[in-house]
C-alpha positions as CSV (number, residue, x, y, z in Angstrom):
1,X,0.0,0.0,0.0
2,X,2.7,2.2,1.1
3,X,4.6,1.1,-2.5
4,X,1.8,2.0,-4.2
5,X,0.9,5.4,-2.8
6,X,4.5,6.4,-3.8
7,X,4.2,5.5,-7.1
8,X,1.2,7.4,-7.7
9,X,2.3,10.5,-6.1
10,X,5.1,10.7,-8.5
11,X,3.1,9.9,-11.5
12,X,1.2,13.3,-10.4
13,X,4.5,15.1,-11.1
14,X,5.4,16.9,-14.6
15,X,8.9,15.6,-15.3
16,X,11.7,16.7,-17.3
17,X,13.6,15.0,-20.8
18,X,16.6,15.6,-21.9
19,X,17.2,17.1,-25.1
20,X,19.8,18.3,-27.3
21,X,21.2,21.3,-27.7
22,X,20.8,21.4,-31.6
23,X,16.7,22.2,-30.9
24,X,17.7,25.9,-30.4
25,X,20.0,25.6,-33.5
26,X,18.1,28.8,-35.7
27,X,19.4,27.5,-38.7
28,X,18.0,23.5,-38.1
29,X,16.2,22.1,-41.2
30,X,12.6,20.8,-41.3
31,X,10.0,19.5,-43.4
32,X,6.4,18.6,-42.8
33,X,3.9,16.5,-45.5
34,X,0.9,18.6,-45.6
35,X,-1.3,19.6,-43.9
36,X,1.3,21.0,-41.7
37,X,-0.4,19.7,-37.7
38,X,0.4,22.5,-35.2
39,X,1.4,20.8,-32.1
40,X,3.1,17.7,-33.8
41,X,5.5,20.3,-35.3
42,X,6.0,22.0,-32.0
43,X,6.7,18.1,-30.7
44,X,9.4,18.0,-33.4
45,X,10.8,21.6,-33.1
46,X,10.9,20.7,-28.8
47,X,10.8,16.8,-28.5
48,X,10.2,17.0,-24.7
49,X,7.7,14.9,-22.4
50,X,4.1,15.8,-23.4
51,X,1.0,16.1,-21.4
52,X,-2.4,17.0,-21.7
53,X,-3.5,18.2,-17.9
54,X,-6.9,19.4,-17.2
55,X,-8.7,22.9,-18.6
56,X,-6.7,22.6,-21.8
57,X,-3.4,22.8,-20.8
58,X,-1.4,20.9,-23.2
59,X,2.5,21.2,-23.2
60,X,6.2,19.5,-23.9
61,X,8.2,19.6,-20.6
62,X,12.0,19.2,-21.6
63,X,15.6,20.5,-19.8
64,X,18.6,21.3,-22.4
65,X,22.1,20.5,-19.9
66,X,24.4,21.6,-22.8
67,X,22.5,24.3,-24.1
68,X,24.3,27.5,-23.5
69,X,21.8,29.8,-22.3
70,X,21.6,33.1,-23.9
71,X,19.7,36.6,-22.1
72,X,16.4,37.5,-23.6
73,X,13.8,40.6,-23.0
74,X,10.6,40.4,-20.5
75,X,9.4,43.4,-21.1
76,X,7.5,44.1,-17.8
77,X,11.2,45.0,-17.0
78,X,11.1,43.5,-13.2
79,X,14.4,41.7,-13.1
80,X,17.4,41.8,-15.0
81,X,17.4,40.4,-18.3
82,X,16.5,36.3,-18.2
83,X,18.5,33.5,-19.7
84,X,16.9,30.7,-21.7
85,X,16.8,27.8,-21.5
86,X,15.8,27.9,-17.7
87,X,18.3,26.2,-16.0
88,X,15.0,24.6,-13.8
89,X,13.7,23.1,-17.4
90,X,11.0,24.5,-19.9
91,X,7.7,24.1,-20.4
92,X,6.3,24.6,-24.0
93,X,3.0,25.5,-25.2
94,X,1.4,26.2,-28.8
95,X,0.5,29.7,-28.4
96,X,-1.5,30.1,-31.8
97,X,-1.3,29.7,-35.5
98,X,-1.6,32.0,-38.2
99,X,-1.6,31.2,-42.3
100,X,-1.3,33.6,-45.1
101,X,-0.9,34.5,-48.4
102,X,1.3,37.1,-50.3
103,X,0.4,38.6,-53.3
104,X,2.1,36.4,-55.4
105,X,-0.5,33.2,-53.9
106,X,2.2,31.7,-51.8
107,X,1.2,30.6,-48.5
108,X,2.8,30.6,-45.9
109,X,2.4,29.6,-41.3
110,X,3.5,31.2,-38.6
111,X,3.6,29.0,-35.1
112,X,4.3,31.0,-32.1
113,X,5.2,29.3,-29.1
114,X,5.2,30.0,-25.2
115,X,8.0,28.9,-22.9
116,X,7.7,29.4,-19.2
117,X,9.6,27.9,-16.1
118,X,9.6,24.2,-15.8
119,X,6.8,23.6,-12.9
120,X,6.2,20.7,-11.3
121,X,2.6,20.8,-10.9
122,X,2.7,21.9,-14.7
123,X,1.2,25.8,-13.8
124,X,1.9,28.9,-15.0
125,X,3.0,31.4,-12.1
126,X,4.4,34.9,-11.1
127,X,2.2,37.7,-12.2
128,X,5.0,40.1,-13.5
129,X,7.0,37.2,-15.2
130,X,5.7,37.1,-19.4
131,X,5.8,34.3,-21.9
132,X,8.7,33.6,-23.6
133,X,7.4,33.6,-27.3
134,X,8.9,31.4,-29.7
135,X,8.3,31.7,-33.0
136,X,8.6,29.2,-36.5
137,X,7.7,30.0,-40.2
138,X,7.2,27.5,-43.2
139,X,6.3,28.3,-46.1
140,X,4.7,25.8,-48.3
141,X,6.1,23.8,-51.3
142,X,4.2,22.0,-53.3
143,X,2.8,19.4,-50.7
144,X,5.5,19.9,-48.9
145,X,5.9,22.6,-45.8
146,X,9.7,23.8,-45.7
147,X,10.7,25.7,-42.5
148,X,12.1,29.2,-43.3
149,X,13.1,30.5,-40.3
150,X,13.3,29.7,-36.5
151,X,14.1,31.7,-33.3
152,X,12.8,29.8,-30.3
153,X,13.0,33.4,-28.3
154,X,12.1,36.3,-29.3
155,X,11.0,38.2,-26.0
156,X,8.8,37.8,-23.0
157,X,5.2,39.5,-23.1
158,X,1.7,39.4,-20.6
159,X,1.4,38.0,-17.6
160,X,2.0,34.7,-15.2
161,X,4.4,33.6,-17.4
162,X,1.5,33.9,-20.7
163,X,2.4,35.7,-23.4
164,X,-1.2,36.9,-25.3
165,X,-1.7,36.1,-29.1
166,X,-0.1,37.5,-31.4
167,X,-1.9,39.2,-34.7
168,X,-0.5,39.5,-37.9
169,X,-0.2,42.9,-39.7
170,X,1.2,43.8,-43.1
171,X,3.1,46.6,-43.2
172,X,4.5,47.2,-46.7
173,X,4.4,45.2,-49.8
174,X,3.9,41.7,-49.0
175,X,5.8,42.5,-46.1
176,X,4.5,40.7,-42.3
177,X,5.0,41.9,-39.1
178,X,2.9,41.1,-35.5
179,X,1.5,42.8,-32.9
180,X,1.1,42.1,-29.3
181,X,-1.5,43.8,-26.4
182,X,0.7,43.3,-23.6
183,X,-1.3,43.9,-20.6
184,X,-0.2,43.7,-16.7
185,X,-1.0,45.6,-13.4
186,X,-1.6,44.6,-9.7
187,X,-3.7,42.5,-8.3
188,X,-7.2,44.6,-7.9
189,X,-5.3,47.7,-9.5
190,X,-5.6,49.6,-12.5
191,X,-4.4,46.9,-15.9
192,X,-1.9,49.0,-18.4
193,X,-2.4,47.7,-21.9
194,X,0.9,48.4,-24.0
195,X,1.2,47.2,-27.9
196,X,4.2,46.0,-29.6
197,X,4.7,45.3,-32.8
198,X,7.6,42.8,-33.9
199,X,9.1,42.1,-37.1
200,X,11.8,40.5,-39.1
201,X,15.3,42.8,-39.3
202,X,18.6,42.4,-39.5
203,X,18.0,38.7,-39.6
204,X,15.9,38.6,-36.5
205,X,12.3,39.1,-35.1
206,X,12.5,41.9,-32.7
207,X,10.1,44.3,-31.2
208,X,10.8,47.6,-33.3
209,X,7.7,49.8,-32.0
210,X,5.7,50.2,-28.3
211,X,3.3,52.2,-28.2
212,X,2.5,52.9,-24.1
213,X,-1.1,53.6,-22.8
214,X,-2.7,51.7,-25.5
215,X,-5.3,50.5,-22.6
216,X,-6.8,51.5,-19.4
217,X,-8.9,48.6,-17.6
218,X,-10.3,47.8,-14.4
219,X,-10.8,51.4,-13.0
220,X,-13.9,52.6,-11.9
221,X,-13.5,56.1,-13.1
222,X,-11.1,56.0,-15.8
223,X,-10.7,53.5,-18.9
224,X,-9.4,53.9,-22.3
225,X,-8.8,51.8,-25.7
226,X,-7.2,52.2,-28.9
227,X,-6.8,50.8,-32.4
228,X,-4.6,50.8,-35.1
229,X,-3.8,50.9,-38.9
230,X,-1.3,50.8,-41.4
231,X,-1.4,54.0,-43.7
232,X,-1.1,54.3,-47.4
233,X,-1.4,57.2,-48.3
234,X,0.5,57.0,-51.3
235,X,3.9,58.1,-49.9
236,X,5.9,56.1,-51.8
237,X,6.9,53.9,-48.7
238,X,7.0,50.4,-50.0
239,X,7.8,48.8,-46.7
240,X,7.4,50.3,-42.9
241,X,4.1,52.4,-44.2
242,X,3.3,54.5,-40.6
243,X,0.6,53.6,-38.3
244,X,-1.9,55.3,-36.8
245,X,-2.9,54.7,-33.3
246,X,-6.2,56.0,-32.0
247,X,-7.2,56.3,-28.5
248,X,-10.6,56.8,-27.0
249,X,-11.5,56.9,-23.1
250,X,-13.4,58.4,-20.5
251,X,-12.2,60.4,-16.9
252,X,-14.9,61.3,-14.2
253,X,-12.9,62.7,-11.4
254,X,-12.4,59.8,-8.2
255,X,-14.0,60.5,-5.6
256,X,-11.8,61.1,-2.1
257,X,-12.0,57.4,-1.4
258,X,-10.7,56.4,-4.5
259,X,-8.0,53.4,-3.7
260,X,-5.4,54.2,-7.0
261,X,-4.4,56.8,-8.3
262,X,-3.8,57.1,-12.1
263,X,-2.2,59.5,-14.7
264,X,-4.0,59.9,-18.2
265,X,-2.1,60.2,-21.2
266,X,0.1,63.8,-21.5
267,X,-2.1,65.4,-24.3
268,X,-5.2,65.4,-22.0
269,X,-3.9,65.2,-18.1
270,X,-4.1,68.7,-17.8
271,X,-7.8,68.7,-18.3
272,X,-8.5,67.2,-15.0
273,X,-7.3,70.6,-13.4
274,X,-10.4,72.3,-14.8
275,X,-13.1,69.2,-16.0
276,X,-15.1,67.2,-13.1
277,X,-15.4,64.4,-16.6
278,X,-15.0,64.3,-19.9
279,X,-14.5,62.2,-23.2
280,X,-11.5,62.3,-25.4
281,X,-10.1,60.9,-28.7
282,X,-6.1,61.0,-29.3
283,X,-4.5,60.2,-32.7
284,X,-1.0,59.3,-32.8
285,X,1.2,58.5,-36.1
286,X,4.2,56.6,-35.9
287,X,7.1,56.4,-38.8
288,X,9.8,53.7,-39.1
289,X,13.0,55.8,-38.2
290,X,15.8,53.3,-39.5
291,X,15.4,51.1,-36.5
292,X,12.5,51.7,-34.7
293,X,9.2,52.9,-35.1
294,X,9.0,56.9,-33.7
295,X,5.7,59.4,-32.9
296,X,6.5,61.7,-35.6
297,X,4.1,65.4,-35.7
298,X,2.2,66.6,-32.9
299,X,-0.6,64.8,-31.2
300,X,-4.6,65.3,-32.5
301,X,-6.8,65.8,-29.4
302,X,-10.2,66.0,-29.4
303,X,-12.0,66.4,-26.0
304,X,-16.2,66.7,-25.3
């Protein structure tokens, strides 16, 4: 009996496999007969121990001992700059899928993976630690789907180690990029949504653009949103085309007893001096400066 209970106790555990060091290799070759399955590519891109837990949670636990672990971004900026791999061992999850086509009618998938610290109960924890997102893209040849490029870590976004989905966005001439609503803020406490948008340069995915104070939630006075687009307005810009980013939110002025305190964006703070409440709508444009994507002319503000 004792025997027994022992076993069982163990078999409740999420444990770790080995794995070698050529996974993380960026340049590592692979094929898939289509149609191209999701998470039995991510088992061959991260061959670790796989299990299917309860409330969907679905993941490859694996530890690399000869991988040399390289620094990487979170950006809710908490701690110095993490390594990956974890030292403790990784846990992998199929973020999302996206497929596309360029003009041209190829087609092509982008799977974006999250790694977070191996756990052994297989959970997700630490509400200022993001996802790692990992990210692979194939492109498909006849009925064949080639893998193009790889780069298991990119940076870390969201919250409790889970980065949110990414969504794809063209920004020039069949040219991709991806945007992330990273969102985090205390427990009970106001939730600061910020967007980033990452794309392909210099031979990497990277975040090139963040665009703070996207979102305002979980305030009972206070909340705001935005949207964005890609302009082309016929400026000759075949790739990088500028975004517009538009904000809309409310203020009514907190009462005494109000438990946070919160600063609205610059172009409209001052109103609270002289407004009890009031509406407001700000438009920002953003141009791709060489290496990043900048605020470039003043501000439009409308308030009601």
């Amino acid at each position: 009996m004792i025997f027994t209970s022992i076993c069982s106790a163990q078999d409740d555990i999420v444990q770790l496999k080995s794995v070698s060091d050529t996974i993380l290799n960026p340049k590592r070759a692979l094929t898939i007969a289509d149609p191209l399955d999701p998470a039995k590519a991510m088992q061959k891109l991260f061959p670790g121990k796989l299990y299917n837990l309860s409330d969907h949670n679905t993941f490859l636990s694996w530890k690399c001992k000869n991988c040399k672990p390289t620094p990487y971004i979170d950006v809710n900026g908490e701690e110095a700059d993490p390594l990956f791999p974890y030292s403790q061992g990784v846990a992998t999850r199929l973020l999302s899928n996206i497929d596309y086509t360029d003009s041209k009618g190829n087609q092509f998938k982008l799977l974006f993976f999250n790694h977070s610290v191996y756990d052994e109960d297989g959970l997700q924890t630490s509400r200022f630690t993001g996802g790692l997102l990992g990210v692979a893209k194939f492109a498909k040849n006849d009925k064949l789907w080639e893998m193009r490029s790889f780069q298991p870590a990119v940076a870390a976004f969201g919250a409790f180690a889970q980065s949110p989905k990414p969504k794809l966005l063209e920004i020039g001439e069949d040219q991709y990029a991806f945007t992330l609503l990273h969102v985090n803020g205390g427990g009970g406490g106001p939730f600061d949504g910020t967007l980033y948008l990452v794309v392909g340069l210099d031979g990497k995915y990277q975040p090139i653009m963040e665009a703070f104070q996207y979102q305002l939630t979980n305030v009972e006075d206070i909340s705001w949103s935005s949207s964005y687009k890609v302009i082309n307005d016929n400026n000759n810009k075949k790739y990088f085309r500028d975004i517009l980013i538009t904000t809309t939110g409310n203020y009514h002025k907190p009462g005494a007893d109000a438990e946070f305190e919160v600063s609205l964006p610059e172009e409209v703070n001052a109103m609270t001096k002289t407004k009890k409440q009031f509406t407001f709508t700000i438009e920002k444009r953003y141009t791709f400066s060489g290496k990043r994507y900048k605020v470039v002319g003043k501000p439009v503000v409308k308030i009601k």
